[in-house]
C-alpha positions as CSV (number, residue, x, y, z in Angstrom):
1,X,-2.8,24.6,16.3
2,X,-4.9,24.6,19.3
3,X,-6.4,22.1,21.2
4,X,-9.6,23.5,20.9
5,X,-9.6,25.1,17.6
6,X,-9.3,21.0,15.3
7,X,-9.3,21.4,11.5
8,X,-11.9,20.6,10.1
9,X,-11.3,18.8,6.0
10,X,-12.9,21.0,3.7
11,X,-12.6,21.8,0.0
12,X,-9.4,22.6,-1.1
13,X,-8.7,26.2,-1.7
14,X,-8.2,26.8,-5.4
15,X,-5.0,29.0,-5.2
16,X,-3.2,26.2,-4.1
17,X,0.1,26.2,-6.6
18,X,1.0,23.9,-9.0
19,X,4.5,21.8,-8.6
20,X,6.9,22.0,-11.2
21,X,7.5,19.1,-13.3
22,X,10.7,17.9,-11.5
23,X,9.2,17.8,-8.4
24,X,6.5,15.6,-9.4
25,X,8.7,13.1,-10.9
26,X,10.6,13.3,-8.0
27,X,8.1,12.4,-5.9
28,X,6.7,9.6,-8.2
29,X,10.0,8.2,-7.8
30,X,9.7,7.0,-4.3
31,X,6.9,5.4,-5.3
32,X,8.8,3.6,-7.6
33,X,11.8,2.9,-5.2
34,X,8.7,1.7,-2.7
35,X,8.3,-1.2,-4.8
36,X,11.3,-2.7,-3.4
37,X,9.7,-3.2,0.3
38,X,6.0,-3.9,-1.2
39,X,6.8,-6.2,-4.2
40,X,9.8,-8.0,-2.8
41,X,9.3,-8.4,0.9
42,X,6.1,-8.3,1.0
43,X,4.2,-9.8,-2.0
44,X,6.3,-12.4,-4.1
45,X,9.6,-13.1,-2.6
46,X,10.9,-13.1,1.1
47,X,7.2,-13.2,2.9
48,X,7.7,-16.8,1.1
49,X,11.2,-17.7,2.1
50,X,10.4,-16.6,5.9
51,X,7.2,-19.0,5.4
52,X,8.5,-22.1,3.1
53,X,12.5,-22.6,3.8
54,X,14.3,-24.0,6.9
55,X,14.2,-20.9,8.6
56,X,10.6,-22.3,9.9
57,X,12.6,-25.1,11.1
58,X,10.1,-28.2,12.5
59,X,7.3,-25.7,11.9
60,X,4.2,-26.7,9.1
61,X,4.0,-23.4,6.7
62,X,0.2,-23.5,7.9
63,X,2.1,-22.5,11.3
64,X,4.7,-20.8,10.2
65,X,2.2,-18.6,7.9
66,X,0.2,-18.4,11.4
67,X,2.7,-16.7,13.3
68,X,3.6,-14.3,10.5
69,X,-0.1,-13.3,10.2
70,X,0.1,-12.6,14.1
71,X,3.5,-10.3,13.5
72,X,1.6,-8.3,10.8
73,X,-1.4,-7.8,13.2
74,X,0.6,-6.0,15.8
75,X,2.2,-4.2,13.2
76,X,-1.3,-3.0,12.2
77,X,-2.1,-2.1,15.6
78,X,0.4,-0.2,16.1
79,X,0.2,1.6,13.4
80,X,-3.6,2.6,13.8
81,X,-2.3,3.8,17.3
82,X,0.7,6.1,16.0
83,X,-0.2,6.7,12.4
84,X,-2.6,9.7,12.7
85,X,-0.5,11.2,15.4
86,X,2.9,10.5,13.5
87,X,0.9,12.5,10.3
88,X,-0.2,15.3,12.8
89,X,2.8,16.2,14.4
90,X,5.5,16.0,11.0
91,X,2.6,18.7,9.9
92,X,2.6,20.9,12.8
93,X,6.6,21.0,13.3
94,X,6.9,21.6,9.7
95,X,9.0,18.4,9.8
96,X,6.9,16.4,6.6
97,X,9.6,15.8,4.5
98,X,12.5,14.7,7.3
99,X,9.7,12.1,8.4
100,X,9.4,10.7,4.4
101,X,13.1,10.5,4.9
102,X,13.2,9.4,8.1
103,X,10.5,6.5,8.1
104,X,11.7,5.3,5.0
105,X,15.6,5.1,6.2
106,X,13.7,2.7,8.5
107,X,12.1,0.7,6.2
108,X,15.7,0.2,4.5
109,X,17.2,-0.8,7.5
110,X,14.6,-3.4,8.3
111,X,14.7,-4.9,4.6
112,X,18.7,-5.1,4.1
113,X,18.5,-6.8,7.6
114,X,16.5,-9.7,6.5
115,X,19.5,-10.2,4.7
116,X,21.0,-11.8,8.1
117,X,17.6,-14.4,8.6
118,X,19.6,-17.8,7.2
119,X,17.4,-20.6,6.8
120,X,17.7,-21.6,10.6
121,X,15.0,-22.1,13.2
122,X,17.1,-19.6,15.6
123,X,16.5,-16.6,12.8
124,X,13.0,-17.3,12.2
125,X,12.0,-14.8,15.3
126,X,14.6,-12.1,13.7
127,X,13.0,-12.5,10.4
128,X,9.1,-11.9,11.8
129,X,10.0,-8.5,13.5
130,X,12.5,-6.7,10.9
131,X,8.8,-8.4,8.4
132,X,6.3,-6.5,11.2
133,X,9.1,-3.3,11.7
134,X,9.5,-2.4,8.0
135,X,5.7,-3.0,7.7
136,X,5.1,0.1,10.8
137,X,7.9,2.1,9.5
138,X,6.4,2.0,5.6
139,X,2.7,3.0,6.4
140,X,4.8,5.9,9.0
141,X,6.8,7.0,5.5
142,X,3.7,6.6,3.2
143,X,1.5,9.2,5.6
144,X,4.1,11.9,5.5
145,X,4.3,11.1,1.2
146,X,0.9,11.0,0.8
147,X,0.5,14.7,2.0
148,X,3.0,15.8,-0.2
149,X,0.7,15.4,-3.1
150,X,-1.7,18.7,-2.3
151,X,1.8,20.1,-2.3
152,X,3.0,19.5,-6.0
153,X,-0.7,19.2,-7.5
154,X,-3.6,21.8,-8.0
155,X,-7.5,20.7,-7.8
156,X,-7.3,20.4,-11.4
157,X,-3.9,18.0,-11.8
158,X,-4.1,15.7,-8.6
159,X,-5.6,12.8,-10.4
160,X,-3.1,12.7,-13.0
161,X,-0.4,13.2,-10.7
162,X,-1.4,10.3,-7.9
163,X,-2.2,7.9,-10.8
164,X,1.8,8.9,-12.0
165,X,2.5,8.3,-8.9
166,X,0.9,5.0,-8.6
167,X,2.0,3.7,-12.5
168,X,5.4,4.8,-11.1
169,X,5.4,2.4,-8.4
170,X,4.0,-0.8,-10.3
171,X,6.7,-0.1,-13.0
172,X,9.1,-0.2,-10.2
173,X,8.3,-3.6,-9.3
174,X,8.6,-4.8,-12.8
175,X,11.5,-3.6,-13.3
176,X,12.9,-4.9,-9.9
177,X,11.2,-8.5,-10.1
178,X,12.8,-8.8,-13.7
179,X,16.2,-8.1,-11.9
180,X,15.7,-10.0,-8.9
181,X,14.2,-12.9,-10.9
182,X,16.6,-13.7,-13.8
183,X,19.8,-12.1,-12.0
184,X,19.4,-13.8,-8.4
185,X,17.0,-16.0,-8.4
186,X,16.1,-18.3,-11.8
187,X,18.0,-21.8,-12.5
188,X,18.9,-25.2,-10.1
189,X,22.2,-25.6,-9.0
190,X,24.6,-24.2,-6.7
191,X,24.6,-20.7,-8.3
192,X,21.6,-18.9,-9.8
193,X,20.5,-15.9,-12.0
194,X,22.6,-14.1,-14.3
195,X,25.0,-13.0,-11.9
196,X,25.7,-16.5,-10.7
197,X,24.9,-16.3,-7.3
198,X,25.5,-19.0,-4.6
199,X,22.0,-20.5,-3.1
200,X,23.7,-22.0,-0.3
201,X,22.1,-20.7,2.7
202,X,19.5,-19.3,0.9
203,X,22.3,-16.5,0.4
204,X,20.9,-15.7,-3.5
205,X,17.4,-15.0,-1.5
206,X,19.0,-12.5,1.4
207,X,21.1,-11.0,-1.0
208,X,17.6,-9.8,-3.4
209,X,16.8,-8.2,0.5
210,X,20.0,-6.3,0.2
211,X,19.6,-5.1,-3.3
212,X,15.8,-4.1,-2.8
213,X,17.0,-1.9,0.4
214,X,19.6,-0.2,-1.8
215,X,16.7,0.2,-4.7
216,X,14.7,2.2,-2.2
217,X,17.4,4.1,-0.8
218,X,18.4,5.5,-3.5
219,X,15.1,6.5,-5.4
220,X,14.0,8.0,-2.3
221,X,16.8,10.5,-2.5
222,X,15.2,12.9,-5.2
223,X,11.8,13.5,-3.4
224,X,14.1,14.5,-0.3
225,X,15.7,17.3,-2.4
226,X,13.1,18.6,-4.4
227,X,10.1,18.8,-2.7
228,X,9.9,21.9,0.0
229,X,9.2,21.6,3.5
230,X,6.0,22.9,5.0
231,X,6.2,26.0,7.2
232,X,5.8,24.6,10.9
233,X,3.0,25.7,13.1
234,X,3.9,28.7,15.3
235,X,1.8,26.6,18.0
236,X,3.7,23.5,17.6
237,X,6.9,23.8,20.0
238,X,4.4,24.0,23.1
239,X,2.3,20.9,21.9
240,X,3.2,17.7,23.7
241,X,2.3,13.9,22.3
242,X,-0.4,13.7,25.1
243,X,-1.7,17.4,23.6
244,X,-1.8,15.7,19.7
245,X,-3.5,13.0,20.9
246,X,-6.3,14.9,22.4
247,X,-6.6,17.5,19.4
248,X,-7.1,14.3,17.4
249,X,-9.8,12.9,19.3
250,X,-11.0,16.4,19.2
251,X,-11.5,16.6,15.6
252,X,-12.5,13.5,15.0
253,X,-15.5,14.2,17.1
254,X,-16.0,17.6,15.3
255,X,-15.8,15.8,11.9
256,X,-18.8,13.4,13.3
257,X,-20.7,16.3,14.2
258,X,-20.4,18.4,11.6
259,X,-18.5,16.9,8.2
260,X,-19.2,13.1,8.5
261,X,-19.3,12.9,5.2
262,X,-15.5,12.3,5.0
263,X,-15.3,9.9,8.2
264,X,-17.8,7.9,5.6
265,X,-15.0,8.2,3.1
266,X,-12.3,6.9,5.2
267,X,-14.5,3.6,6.6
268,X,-16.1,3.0,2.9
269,X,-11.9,2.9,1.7
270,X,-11.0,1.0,4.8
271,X,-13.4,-1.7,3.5
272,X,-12.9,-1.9,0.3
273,X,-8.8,-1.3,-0.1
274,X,-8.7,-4.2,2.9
275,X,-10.4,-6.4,0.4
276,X,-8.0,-5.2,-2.6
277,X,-4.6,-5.5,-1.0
278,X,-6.1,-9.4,0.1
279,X,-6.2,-10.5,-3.2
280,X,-3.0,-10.0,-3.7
281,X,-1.8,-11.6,-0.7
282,X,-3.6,-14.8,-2.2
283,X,-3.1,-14.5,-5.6
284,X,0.0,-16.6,-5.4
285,X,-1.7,-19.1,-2.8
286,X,-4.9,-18.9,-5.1
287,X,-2.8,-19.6,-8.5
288,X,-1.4,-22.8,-7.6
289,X,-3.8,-24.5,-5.4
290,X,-6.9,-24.0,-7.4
291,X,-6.3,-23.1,-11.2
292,X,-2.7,-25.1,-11.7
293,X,-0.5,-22.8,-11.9
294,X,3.4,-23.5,-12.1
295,X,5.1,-21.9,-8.9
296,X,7.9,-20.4,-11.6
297,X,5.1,-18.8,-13.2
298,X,3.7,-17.0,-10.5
299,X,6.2,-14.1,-10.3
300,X,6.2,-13.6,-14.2
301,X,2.1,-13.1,-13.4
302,X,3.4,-10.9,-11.3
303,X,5.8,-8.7,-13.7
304,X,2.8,-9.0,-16.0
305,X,-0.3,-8.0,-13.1
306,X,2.2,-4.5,-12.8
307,X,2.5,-4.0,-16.1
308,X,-1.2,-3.7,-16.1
309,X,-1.9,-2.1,-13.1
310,X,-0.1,0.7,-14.3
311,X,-1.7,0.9,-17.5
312,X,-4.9,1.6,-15.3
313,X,-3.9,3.4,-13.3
314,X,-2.3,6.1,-15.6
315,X,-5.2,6.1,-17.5
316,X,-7.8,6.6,-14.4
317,X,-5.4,9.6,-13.5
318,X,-7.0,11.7,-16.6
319,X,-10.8,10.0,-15.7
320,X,-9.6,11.2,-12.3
321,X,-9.6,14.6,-13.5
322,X,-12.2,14.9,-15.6
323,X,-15.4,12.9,-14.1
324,X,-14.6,13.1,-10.3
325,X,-12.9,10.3,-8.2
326,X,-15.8,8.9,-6.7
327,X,-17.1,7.6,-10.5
328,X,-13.9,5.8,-10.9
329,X,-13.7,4.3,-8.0
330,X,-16.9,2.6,-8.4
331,X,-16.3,2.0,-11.8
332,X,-12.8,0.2,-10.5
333,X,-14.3,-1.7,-7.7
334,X,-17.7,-2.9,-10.1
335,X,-14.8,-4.2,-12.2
336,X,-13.2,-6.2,-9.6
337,X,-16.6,-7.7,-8.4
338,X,-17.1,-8.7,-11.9
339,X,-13.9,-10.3,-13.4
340,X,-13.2,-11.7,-9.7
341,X,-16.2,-13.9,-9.8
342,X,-15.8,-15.2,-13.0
343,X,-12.6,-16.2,-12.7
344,X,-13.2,-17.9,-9.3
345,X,-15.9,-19.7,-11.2
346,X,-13.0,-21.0,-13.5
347,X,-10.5,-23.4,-13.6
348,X,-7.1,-24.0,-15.9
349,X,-4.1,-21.4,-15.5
350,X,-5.1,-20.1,-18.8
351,X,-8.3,-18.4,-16.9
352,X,-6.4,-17.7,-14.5
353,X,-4.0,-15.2,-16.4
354,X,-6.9,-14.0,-18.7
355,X,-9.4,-13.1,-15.9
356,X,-6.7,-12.2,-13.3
357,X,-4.9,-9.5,-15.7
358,X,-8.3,-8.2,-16.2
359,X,-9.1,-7.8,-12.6
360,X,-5.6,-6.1,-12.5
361,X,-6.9,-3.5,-14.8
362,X,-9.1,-2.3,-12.5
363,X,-6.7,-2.3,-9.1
364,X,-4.9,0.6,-10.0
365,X,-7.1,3.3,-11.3
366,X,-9.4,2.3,-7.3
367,X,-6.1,2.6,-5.5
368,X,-4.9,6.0,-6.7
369,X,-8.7,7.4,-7.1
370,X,-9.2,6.8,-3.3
371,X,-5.9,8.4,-2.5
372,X,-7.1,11.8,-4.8
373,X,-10.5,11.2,-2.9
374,X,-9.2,12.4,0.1
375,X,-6.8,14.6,-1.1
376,X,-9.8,16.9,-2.7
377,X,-11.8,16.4,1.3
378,X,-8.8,17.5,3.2
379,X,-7.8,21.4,3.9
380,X,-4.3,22.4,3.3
381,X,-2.3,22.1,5.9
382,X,-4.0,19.3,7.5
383,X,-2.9,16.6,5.4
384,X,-0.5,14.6,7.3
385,X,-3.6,13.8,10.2
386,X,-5.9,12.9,7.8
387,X,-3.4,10.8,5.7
388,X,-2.9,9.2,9.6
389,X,-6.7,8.4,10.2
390,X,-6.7,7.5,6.2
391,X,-3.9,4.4,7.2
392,X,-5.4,4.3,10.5
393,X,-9.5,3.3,9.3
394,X,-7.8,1.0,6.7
395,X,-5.2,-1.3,9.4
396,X,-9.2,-1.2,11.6
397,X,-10.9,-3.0,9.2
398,X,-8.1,-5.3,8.2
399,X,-9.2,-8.5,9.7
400,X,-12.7,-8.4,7.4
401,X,-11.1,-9.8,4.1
402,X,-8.8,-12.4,5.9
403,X,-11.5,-13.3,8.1
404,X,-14.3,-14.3,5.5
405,X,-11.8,-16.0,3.3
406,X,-10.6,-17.8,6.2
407,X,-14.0,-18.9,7.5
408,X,-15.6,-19.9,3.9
409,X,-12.3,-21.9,2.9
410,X,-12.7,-23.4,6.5
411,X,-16.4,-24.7,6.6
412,X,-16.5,-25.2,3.1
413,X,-12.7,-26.7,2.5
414,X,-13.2,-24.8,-0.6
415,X,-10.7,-22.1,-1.2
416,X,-13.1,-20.9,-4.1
417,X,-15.5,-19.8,-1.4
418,X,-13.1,-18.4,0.7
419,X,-12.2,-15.8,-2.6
420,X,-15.9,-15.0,-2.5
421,X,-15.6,-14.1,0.4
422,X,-13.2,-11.2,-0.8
423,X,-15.4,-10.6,-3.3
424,X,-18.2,-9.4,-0.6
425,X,-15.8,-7.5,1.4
426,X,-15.4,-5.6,-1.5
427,X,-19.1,-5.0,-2.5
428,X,-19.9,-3.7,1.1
429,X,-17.1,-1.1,0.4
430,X,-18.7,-0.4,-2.2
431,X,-22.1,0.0,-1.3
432,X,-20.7,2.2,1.7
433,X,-19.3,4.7,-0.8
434,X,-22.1,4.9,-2.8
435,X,-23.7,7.0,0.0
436,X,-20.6,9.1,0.6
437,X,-20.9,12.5,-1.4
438,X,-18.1,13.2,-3.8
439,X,-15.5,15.8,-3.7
440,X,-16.4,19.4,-5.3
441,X,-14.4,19.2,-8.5
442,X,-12.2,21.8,-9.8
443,X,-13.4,23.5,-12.8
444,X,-10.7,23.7,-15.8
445,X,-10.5,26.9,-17.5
């Protein structure tokens, strides 16, 4: 690849071949193994203990939250500033699959590490940066495992296959919250779960850290085996990081000038999946404060929030495929706006598990439709850069969600405001996608 010679995304080319069936469940099972970092560090278990136990020592959780916001924003910066480049590079040394395996090895390390954070003020800084270091290493892995997928999928198959991909990962988390849940965590006492484990120390908590790094590990092997590795550039050995970085800026400015159409795809998801992946973060927050919601309950919503996020999004894979991407996006994201203001308009946990399920629906099939959006742009070979700027655009935008919850919960001291203010986030995604133009589908013979 030359510095002055950028791919440009493009159609894909319709010879591209079909992966074998093994493959594709082998790649649909790091997703699943995924859910171990995303489910149980992030989402519903230790992003609470390193914000609620004694590890915040004479911190308030308002604080202690605080300062765990700020670890996760330099981990997005950092992350827009390597991501693309990370992609690029994995691409043109033909190295894709050693940087899946390599990233997520990271991303292991930093969650079996957290087993070490004991509820003690002196941890709570070793705690924040194995949080903000498995959070840089998993968006590194997901770039590299993202471009697989124009490598075991043709034009025709790669909705079905990313929406797989997707159910694979929210049945993952089930599977893993049910085992973390009732075998380390559930009961009072000295010991908990199933398996009896002492809670001194918080040790039953560290040790669900230890088993979700193992989880990942190991359903990470098969995509390792299976899937090939992508024939290096022959220009690659003479292109140094201060070279990728200029052939980036270099296409990006040829994209503006001459294919904009998929730099409006990449802002119009930034905006929209920012306001997605918030909801989530204060679904739990939401769940107790406003609608009454037993803090037990909360990760049994959860177990039942993946079961039907999967059922969406294994039925948007075959929507996917037949009416475009774009159409079920917006379907997806209309759905959101829709169930999400109802229920904010609601009050009782019974609304909240009836309305919030049905929002749920609608979270997978717009998650993996944006991922086959791009997918269909991009031209082969060029997968890992775009996959960068695709992580990249999204960590750019991320303070638009956070910020209008934040500021209509603040003047209003109304946390019901603050979810509309999600809710808008969201509809200005969508009203930027509306002008993007949608991927040339593949016609099925």
């Amino acid at each position: 690849m030359s510095e002055t010679s950028p791919v440009i995304p493009g159609p894909p080319p319709p010879e591209v071949p079909a992966g074998t069936a093994g493959q594709i469940i082998a790649w649909a099972f790091w997703d699943w193994g995924s859910a171990a970092f995303n489910t149980v560090v992030v989402t519903f278990i230790f992003s609470a203990y390193l914000t609620t136990s004694g590890v915040i020592g004479d911190l308030t959780e308002g604080q202690a939250a605080t300062r765990l916001s700020i670890a996760v924003s330099i981990a997005g910066v950092l992350i827009a500033i390597f991501a693309p480049v990370a992609g690029q590079r994995a691409d043109a040394f033909g190295k894709r699959r050693r940087s899946v395996g390599m990233w997520t090895a990271a991303v292991v390390l930093c969650s079996a590490g957290l087993f070490f954070v004991k509820p003690d003020p002196s941890y709570f800084l070793l705690g924040l940066i194995l949080y903000a270091g498995g959070l840089i290493f998993f968006e590194f892995s997901e770039v590299s495992y993202n471009s697989m997928l124009r490598q075991i999928s043709t034009p025709e198959t790669v909705g079905r296959v990313s929406g797989f991909g997707w159910a694979m990962g929210y049945f993952g988390g089930i599977v893993l919250l049910v085992i973390a849940y009732f075998g380390f965590i559930a009961g009072d006492g000295d010991t908990r779960g199933l398996f009896g484990v002492p809670s001194d120390e918080g040790f039953n908590i560290r040790l669900v850290a230890i088993f979700a790094a193992v989880w990942f590990a190991v359903f990470a092997i098969p995509v390792l085996i299976k899937i090939p590795e992508k024939a290096p550039d022959p220009n690659a050995s003479k292109m140094s990081l201060a070279q990728s970085y200029r052939i980036l800026f270099a296409d990006i400015k040829y994209l503006f000038n001459t294919n904009r159409n998929t730099l409006y795809f990449l802002f119009a998801s930034a905006v929209f999946r920012d306001g997605m992946s918030y909801i989530f973060t204060v679904a739990a927050i939401l769940a107790v404060s406003i609608f009454d919601v037993p803090v037990a309950d909360v990760l049994i919503f959860g177990i039942a929030a993946n079961v039907v996020s999967a059922i969406g999004a294994l039925a948007a894979g075959r929507l996917d495929d037949t009416v475009g991407p774009k159409k079920v996006i917006v379907w997806s994201l209309t759905g959101i706006l829709i169930s999400g203001s109802i229920l904010l308009a609601l009050s009782g946990p019974t609304s909240f598990w009836v309305m919030g399920l049905v929002l749920t629906l609608f979270v997978g099939p717009a998650q993996s439709a944006s991922r086959t959006f791009l997918a269909r742009l991009i031209a082969t070979g060029d997968e890992g850069k775009m996959f960068g700027l695709y992580a990249t655009t999204g960590r750019a935008v991320a303070f638009l969600a956070p910020a209008l919850f934040a500021l209509g919960t603040g003047i209003t001291d109304n946390q019901r405001v603050g979810g509309y203010g999600i809710m808008l986030v969201i509809a200005v995604g969508l009203l930027m996608l509306l002008r993007v133009k949608a991927p040339e589908m593949a016609k099925v013979s």
